[in-house]
Backbone bond lengths (Angstrom), bond angles and torsions (degrees), N, CA, C in turn:
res aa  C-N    CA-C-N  psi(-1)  N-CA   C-N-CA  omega(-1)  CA-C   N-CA-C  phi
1 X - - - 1.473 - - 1.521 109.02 -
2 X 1.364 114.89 144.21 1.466 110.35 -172.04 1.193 103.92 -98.20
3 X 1.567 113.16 154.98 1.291 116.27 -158.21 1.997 91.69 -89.44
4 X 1.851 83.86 137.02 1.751 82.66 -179.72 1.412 115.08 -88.55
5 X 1.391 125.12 5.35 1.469 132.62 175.34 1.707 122.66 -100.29
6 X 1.523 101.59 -16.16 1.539 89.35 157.06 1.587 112.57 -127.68
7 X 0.954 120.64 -170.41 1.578 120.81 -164.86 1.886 92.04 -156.63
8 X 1.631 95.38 170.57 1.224 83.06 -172.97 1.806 100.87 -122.16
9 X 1.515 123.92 175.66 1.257 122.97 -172.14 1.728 130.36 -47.41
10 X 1.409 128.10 105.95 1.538 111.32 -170.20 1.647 99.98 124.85
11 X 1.595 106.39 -48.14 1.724 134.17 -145.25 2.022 71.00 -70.46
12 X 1.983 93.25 149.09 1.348 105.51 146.48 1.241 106.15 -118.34
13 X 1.176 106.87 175.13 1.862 111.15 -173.54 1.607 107.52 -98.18
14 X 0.813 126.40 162.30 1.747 128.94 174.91 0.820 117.78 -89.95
15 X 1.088 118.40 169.50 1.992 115.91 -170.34 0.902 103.59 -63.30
16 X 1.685 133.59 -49.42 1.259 122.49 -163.14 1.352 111.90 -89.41
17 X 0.920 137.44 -17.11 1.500 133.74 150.47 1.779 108.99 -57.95
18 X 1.230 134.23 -26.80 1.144 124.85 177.61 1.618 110.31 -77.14
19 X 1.244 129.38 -32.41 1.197 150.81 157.27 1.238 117.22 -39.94
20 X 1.642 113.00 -57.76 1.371 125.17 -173.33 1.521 103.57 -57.04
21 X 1.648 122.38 -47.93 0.879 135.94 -150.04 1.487 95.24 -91.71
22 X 1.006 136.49 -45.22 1.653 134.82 -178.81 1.564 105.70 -60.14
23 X 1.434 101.95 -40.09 1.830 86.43 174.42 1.514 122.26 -72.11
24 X 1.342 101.57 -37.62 1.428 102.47 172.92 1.866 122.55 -50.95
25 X 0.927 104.74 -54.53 1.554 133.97 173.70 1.776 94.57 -43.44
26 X 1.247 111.32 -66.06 1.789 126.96 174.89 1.203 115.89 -63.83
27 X 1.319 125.65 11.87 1.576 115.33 179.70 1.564 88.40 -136.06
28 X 0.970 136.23 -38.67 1.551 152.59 -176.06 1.467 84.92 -46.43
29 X 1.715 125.90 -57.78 1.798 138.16 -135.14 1.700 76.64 -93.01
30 X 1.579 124.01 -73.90 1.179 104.15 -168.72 1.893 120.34 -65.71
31 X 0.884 107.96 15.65 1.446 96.14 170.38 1.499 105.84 -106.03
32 X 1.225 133.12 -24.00 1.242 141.01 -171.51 1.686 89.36 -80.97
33 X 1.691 127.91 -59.68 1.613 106.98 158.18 1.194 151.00 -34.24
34 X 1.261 99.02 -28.92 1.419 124.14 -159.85 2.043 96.75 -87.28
35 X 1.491 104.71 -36.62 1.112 106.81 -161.90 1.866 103.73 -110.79
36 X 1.465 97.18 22.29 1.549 111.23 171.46 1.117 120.49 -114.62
37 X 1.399 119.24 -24.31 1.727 141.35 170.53 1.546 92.06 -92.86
38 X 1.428 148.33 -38.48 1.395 126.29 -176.82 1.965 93.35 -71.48
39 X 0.945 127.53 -52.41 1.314 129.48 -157.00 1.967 99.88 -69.54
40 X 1.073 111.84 -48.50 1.762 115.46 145.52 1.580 129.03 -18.37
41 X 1.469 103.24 -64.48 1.577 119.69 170.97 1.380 78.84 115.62
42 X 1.296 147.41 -19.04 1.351 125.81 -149.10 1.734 109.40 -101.02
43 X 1.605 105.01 135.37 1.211 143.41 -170.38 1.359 109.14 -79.15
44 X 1.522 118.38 118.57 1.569 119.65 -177.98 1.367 104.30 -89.50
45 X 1.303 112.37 136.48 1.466 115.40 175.05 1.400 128.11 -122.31
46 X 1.184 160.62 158.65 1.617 140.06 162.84 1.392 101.19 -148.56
47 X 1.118 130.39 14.03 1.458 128.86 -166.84 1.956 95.10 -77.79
48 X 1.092 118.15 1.13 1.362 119.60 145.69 1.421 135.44 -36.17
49 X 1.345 96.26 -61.72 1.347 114.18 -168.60 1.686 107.05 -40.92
50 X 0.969 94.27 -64.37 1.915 102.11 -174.62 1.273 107.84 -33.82
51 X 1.428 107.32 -53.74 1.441 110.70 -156.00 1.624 104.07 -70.62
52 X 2.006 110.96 -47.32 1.378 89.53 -178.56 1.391 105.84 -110.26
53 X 1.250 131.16 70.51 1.428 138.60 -179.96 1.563 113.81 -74.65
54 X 1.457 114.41 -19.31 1.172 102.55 179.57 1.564 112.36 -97.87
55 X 1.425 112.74 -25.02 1.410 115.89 160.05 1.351 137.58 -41.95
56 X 1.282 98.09 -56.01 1.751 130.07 158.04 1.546 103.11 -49.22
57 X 1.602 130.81 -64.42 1.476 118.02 177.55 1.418 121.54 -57.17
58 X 1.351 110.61 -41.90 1.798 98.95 162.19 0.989 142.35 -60.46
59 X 1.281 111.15 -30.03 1.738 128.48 157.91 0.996 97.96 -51.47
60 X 1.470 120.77 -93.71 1.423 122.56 176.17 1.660 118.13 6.37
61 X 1.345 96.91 -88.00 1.578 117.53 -177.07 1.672 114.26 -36.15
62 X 1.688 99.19 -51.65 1.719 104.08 175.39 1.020 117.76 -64.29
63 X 1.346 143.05 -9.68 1.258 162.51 176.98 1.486 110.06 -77.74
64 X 1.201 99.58 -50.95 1.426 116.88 166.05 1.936 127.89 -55.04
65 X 1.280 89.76 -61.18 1.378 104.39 162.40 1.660 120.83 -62.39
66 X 1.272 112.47 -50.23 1.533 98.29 162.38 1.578 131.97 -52.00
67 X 1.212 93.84 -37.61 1.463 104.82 -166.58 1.809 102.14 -64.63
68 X 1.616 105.72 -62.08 1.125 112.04 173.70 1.710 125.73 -47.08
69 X 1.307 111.94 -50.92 1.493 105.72 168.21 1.987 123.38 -55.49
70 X 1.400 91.91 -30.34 1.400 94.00 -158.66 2.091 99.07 -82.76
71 X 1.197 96.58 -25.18 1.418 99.00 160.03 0.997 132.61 -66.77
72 X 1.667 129.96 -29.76 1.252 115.61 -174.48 1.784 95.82 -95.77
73 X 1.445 110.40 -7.70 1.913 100.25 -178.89 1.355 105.90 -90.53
74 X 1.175 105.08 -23.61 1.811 104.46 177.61 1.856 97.91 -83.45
75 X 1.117 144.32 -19.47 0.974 138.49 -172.36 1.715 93.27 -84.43
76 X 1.214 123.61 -78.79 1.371 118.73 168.05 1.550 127.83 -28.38
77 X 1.128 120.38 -54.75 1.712 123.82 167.98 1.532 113.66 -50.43
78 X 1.620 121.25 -32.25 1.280 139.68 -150.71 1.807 82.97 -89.05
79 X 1.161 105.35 -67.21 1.650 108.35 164.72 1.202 128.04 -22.05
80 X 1.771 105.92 -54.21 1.830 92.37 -170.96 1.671 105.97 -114.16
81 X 1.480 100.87 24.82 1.106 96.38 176.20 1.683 106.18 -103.31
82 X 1.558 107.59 -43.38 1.828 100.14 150.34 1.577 126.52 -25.76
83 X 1.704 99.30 -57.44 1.665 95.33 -159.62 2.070 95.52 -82.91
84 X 1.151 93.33 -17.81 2.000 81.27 162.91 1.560 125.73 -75.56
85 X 1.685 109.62 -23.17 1.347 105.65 167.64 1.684 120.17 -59.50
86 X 1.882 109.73 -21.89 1.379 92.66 -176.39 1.717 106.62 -133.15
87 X 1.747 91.78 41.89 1.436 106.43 148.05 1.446 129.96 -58.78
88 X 1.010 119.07 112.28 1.449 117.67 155.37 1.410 137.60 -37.62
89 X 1.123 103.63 -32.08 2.042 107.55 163.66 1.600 100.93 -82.41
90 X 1.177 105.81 114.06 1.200 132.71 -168.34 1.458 95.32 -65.40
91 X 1.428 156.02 -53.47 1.229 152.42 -137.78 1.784 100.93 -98.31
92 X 1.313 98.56 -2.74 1.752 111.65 -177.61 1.471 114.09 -110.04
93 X 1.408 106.33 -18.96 0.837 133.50 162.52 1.662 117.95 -58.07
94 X 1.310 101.44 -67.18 1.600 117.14 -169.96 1.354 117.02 -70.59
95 X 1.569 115.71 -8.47 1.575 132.02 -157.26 1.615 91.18 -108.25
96 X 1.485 116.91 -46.82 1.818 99.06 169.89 1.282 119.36 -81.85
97 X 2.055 121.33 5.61 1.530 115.77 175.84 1.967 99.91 -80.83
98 X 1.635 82.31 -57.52 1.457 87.17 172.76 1.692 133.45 -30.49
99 X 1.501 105.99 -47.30 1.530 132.67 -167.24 1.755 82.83 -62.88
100 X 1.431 108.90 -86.47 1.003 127.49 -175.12 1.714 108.95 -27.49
101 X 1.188 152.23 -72.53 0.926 160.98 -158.83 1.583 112.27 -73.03
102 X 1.540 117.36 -22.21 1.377 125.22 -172.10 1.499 96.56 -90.00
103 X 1.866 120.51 -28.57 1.287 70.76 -150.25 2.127 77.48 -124.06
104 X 1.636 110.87 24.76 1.718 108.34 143.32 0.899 115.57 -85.62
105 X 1.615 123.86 -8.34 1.991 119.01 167.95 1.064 118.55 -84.47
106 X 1.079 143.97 -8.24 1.274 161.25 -143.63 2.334 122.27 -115.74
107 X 0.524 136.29 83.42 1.254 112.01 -178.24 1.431 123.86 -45.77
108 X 1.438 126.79 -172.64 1.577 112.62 -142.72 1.682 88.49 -113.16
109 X 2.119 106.16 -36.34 1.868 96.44 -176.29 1.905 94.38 -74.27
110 X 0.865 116.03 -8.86 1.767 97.58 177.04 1.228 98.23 -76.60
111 X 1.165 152.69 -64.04 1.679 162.68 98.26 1.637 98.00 62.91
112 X 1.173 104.04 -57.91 1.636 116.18 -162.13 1.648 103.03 -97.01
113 X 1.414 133.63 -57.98 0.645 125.56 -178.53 2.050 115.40 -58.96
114 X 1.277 110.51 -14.67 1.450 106.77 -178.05 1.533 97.59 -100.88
115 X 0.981 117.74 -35.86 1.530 110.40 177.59 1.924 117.85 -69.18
116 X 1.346 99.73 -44.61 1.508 98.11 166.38 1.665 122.98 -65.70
117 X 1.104 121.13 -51.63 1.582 124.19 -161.15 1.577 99.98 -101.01
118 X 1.277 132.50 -43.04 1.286 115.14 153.21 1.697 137.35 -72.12
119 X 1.393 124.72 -75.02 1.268 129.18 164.52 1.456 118.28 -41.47
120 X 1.417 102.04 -47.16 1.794 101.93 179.22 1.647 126.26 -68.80
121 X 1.491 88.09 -13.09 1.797 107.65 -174.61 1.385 111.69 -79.16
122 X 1.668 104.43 -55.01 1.543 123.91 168.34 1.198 127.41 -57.96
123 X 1.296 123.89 2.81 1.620 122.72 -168.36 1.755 99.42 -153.16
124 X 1.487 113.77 1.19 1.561 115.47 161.51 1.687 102.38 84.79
125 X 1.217 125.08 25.29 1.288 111.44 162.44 1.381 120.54 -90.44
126 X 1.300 122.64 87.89 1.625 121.47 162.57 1.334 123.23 -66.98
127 X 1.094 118.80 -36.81 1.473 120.17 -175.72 1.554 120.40 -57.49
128 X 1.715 108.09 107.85 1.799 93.48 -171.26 1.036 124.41 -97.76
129 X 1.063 127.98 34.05 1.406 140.29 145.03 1.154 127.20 -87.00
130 X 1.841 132.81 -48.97 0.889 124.22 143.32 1.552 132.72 -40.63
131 X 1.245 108.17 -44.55 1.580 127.00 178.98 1.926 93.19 -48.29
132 X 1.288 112.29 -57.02 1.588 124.64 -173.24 1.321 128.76 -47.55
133 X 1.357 95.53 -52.57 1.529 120.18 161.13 1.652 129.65 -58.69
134 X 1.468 106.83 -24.69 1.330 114.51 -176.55 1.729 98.10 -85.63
135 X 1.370 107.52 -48.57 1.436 113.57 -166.92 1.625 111.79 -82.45
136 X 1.274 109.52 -0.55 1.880 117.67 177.00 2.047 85.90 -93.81
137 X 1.407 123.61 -28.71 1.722 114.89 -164.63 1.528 95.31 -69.89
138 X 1.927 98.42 -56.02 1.250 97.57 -170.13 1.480 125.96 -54.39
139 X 1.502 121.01 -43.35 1.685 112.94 167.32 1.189 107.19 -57.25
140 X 1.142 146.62 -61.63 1.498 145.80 -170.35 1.292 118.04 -35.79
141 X 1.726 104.55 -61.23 1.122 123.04 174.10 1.828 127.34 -35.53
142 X 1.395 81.58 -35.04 1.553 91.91 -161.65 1.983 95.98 -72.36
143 X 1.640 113.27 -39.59 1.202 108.61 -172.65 1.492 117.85 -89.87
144 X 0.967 121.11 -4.96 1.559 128.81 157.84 1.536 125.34 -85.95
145 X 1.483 108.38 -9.49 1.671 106.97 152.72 1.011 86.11 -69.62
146 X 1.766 131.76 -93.12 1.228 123.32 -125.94 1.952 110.73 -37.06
147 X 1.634 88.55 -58.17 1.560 101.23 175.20 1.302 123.42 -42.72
148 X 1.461 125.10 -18.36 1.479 129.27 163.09 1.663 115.29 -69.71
149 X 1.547 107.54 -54.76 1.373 125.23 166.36 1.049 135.44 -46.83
150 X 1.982 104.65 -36.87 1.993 96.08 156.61 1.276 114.47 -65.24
151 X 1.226 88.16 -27.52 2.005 76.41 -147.49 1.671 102.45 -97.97
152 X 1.054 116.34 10.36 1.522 119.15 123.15 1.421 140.17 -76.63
153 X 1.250 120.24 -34.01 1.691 126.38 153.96 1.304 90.33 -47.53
154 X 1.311 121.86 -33.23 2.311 89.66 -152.50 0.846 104.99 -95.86
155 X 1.848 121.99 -1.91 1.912 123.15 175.37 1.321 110.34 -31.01
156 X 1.159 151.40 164.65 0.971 141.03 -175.01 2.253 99.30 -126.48
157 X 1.552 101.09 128.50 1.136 101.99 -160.72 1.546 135.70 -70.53
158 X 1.356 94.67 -0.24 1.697 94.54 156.87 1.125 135.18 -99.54
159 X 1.331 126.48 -8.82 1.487 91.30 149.82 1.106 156.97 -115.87
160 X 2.157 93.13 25.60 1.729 107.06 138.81 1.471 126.83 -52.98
161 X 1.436 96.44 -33.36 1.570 87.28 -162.88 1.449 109.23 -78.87
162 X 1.493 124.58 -4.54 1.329 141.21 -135.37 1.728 89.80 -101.28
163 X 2.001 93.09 -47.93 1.250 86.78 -174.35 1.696 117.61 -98.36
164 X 1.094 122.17 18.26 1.696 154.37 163.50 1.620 81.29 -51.56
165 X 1.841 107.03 -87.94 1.148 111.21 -178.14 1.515 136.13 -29.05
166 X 1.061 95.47 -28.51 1.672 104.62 -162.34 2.015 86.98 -96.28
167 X 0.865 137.41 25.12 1.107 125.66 178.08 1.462 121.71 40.91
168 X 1.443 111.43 59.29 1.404 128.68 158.27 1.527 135.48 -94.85
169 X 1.271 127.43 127.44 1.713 127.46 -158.60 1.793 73.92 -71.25
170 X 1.798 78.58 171.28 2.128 98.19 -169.72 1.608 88.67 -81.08
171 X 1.596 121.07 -20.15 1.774 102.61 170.53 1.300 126.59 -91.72
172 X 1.624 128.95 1.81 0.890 170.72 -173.45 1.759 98.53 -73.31
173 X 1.634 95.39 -79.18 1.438 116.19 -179.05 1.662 112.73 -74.18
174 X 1.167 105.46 -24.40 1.882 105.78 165.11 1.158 125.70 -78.74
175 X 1.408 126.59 -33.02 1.338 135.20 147.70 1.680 133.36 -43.71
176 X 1.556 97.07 -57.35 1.029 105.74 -171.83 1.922 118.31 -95.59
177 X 1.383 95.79 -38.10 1.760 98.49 179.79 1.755 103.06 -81.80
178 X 1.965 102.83 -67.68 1.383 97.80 -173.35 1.324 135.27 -56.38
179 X 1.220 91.95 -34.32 2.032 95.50 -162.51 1.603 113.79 -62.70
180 X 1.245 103.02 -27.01 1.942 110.20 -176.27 1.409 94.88 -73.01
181 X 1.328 125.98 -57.03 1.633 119.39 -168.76 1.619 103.20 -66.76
182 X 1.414 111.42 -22.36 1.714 94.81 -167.64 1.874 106.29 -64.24
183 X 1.688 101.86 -38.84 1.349 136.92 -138.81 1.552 82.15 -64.99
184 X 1.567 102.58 -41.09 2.025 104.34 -163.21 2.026 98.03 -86.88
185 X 0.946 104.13 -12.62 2.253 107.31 -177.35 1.447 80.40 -79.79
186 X 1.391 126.75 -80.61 1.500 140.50 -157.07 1.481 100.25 -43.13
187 X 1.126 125.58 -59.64 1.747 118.88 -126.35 1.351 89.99 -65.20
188 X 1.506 123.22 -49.48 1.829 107.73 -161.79 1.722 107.18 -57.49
189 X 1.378 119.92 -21.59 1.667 124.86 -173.47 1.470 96.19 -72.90
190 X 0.988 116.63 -68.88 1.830 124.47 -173.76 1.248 100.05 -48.82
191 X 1.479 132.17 -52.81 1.796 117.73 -160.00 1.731 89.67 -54.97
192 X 1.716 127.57 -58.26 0.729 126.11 -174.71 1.441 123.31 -25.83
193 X 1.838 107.53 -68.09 1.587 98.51 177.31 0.582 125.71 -81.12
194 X 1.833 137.97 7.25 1.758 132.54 144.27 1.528 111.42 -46.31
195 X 1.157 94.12 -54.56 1.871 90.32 -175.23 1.249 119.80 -64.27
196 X 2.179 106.05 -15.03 1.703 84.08 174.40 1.712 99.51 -100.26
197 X 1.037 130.49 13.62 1.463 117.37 160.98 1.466 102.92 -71.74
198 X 1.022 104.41 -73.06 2.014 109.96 177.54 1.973 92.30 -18.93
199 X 1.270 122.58 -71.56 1.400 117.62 175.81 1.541 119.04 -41.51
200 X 1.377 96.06 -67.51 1.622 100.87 -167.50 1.638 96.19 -48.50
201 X 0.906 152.46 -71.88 1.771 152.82 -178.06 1.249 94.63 15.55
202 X 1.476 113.22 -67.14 1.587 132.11 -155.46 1.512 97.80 -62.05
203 X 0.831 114.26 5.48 1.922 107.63 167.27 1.384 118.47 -114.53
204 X 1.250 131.28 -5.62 1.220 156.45 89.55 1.506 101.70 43.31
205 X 1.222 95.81 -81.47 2.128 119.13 -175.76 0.978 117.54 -50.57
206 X 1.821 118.14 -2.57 1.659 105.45 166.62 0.930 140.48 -91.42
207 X 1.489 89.31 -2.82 1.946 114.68 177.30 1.871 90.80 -106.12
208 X 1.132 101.44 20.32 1.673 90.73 177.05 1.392 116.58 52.54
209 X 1.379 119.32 43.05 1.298 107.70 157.76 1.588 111.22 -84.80
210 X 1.442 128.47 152.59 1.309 134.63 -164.91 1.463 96.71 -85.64
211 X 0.878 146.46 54.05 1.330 124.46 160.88 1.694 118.95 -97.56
212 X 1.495 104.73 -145.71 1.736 97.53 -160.38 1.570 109.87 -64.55
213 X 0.868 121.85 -28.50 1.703 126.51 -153.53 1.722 88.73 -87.44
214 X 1.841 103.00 -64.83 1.529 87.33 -178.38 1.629 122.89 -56.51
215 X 1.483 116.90 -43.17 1.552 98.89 175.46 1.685 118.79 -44.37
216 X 1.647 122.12 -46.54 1.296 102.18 -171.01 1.463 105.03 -58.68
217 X 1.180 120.25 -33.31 1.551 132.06 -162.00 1.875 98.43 -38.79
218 X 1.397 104.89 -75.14 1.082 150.34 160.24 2.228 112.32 -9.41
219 X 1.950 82.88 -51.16 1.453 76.30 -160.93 1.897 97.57 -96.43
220 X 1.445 107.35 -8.96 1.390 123.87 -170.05 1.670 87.04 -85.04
221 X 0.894 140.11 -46.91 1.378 122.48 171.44 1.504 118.60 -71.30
222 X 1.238 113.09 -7.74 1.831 96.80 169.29 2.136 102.50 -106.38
223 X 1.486 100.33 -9.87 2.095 94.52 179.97 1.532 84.14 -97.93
224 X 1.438 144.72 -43.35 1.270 143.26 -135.28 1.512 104.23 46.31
225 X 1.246 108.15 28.86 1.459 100.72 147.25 1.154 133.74 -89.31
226 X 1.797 120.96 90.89 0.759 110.69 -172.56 1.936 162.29 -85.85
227 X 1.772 72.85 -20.22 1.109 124.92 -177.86 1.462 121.60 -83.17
228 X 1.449 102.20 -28.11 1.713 110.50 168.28 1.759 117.06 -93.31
229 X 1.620 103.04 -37.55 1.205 102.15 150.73 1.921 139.90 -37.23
230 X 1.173 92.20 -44.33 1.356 107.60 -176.62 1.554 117.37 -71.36
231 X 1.545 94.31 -54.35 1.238 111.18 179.05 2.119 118.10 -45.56
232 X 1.670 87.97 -49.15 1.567 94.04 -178.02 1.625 112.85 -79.63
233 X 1.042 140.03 -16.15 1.413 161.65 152.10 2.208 106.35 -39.80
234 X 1.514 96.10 -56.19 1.382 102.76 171.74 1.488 104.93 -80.40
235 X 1.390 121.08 -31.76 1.855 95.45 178.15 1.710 105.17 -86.43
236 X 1.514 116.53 -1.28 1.644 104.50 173.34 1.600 94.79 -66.22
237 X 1.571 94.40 -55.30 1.970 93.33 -154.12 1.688 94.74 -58.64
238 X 1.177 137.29 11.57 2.024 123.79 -179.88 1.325 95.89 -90.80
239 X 1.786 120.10 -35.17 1.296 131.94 -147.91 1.654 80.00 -84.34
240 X 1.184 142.69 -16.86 1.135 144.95 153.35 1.721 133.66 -45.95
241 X 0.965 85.09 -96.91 1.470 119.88 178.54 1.458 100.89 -63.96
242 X 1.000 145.11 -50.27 1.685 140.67 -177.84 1.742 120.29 -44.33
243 X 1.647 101.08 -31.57 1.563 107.94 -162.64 1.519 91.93 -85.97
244 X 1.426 110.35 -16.32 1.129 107.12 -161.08 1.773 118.39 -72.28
245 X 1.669 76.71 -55.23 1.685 103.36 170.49 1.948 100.74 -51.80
246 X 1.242 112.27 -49.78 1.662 105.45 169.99 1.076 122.76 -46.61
247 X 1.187 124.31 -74.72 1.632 121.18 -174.47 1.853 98.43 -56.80
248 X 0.974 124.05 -21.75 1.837 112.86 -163.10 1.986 81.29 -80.05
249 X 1.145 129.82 -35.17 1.611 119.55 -176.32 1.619 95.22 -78.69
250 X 1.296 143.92 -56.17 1.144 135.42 -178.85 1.626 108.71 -35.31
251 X 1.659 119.41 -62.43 1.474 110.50 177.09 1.696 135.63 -56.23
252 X 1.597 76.96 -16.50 1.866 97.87 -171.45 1.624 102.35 -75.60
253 X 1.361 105.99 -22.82 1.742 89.17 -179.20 1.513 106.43 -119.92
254 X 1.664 112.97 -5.93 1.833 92.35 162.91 1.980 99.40 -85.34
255 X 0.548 128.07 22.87 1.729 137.28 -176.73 1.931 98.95 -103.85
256 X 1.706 97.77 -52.20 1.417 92.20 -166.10 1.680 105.18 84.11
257 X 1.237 111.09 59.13 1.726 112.61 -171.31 1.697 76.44 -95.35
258 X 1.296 97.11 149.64 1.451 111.93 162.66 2.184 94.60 -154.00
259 X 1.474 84.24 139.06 1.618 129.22 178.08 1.152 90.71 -47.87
């Protein structure tokens, strides 16, 4: 019988060997939890939930809504902040290197706290959700140009030049040659920083916006449960971020992405 835990060089594994192996892997992790919180003393609890279930769904939801808005403005900004890196007006140029570089050096609560209480103060944005959403596009933004910008460097140059020849406009040839090859370089980078916006949100809560992180915050300081709080907070944000990472492998192989 062949062993279903190793495979050999080239070999992929079968579903059900991938299965076999994910449970194993998943019972291995919760027993090693299981036997880190008994050795702790500490007691799992959730009998929470009931009580603040509707708290928890609004969080939830705002979480949702941030995430979703701030993705499609950081996806858009990420857009024209690429095609300004290889603007020809040089001073438009230097303003999305600059952008870009200020704010991947930068951490994201310095980010928030200068964008909310200064910039947001000076120009009348109170609203912190909106305020949230603008300042989750702008970090995002900044790393999904770049990620647009490699994976346009890595086009490979014939068959721009191929379609140069053939007398194609540069939107012509961006439409039609680049954008499919960028779509299959990019997508595994982007699913990535969707899922860390869905994360980043949770920093969000220092300007007190209500969403998921601050509600547990919120309800773990009136149960001092803290530990169950937390715990269900990290399996909301998977119930997140997991489908995401799914469908981004579903496109990766009707695409034919290869590494």
């Amino acid at each position: 019988m062949r062993n279903p835990f190793i495979i050999q060089a080239g070999q992929e594994p079968t579903a059900a060997v991938r299965a076999l192996n994910y449970l194993v892997v998943c019972v291995v992790v919760v027993a090693i939890a299981g036997a880190s919180l008994a050795a702790a003393g500490i007691t799992l609890s959730f009998d929470f939930v009931v009580q603040y279930r509707q708290r928890i769904w609004d969080g939830f939801c705002m979480t949702v809504w941030l995430s979703v808005c701030s993705l499609v403005g950081s996806l858009v900004l990420g857009i024209v902040v690429a095609l300004g890196s290889r603007c020809r007006f040089l001073p438009a140029r230097s303003l999305c290197d600059l952008y870009v570089k200020i704010i991947r050096g930068t951490p994201l609560i310095a980010q928030i706290y200068f964008f909310y209480y200064i910039i947001g103060t000076a120009w009348g944005v109170q609203n912190k959700v909106v305020a949230g959403i603008i300042i989750l596009s702008l970090f995002a933004g900044a790393y999904i140009a770049e990620i647009i910008r490699a994976g346009y460097e890595s086009l490979p140059k014939g068959p721009l030049e191929a379609a140069r020849a053939l007398g194609l406009t540069n939107w012509q040839m961006g439409i039609s040659v680049a954008l499919p090859q960028m779509v299959t370089r990019t997508l595994p980078a982007l699913t990535g920083q969707f899922a860390s916006i869905i994360k980043d949100s949770s920093l969000l809560s220092v300007i007190a916006v209500i969403e998921l992180t601050q509600t547990m915050r919120e309800i773990s300081a009136t149960n001092y449960n803290f530990f169950g709080c937390f715990l269900l907070l990290g399996a909301l944000y998977l119930c997140l971020t997991l489908p995401i990472m799914f469908v981004s492998r579903i496109f990766e192989r009707r695409l034919s992405y290869e590494s």
